[in-house]
C-alpha positions, 0 to 999 in steps of 0.5 A, a space after each residue: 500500500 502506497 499514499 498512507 497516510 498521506 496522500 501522495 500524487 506518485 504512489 503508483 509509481 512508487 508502488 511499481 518500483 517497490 514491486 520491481 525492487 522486490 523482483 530483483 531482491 528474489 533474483 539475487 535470493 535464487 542465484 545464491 540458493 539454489 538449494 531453495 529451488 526456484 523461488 517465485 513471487 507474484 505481485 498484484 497492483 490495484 488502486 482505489 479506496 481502503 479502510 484501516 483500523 486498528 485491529 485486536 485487544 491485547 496485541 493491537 495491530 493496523 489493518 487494512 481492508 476492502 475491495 481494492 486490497 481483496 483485489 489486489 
């Protein structure tokens, strides 16, 4: 998630960049384990309104919801 709690004007791009870090990172990961196999990752990018909460009793936590992350 991107734009939390401030809005920003670039957060798909950033989003994007994000994705393509973690994509590197996973292939960086492959190269030096090959014992793990090979590992893959699948991203989902999608934009539109959330809802956040804080979540729990005891341990409390910051969730977000709704159609956009189901989505994503």
């Amino acid at each position: 998630m991107c734009g939390l709690p401030d809005v920003v004007d670039d957060h798909a791009e950033r989003l994007c960049d994000f994705g393509n870090g973690m994509l590197d990172q996973l292939a960086t990961l492959n190269s030096r384990h090959t014992e793990w196999g090979n590992v893959q990752l699948r991203i989902g990018i999608h934009s539109g309104p959330l809802a956040g909460g804080i979540l729990g009793t005891r341990q409390l936590s910051y969730e977000v919801f709704g159609e956009t992350s189901h989505l994503a």
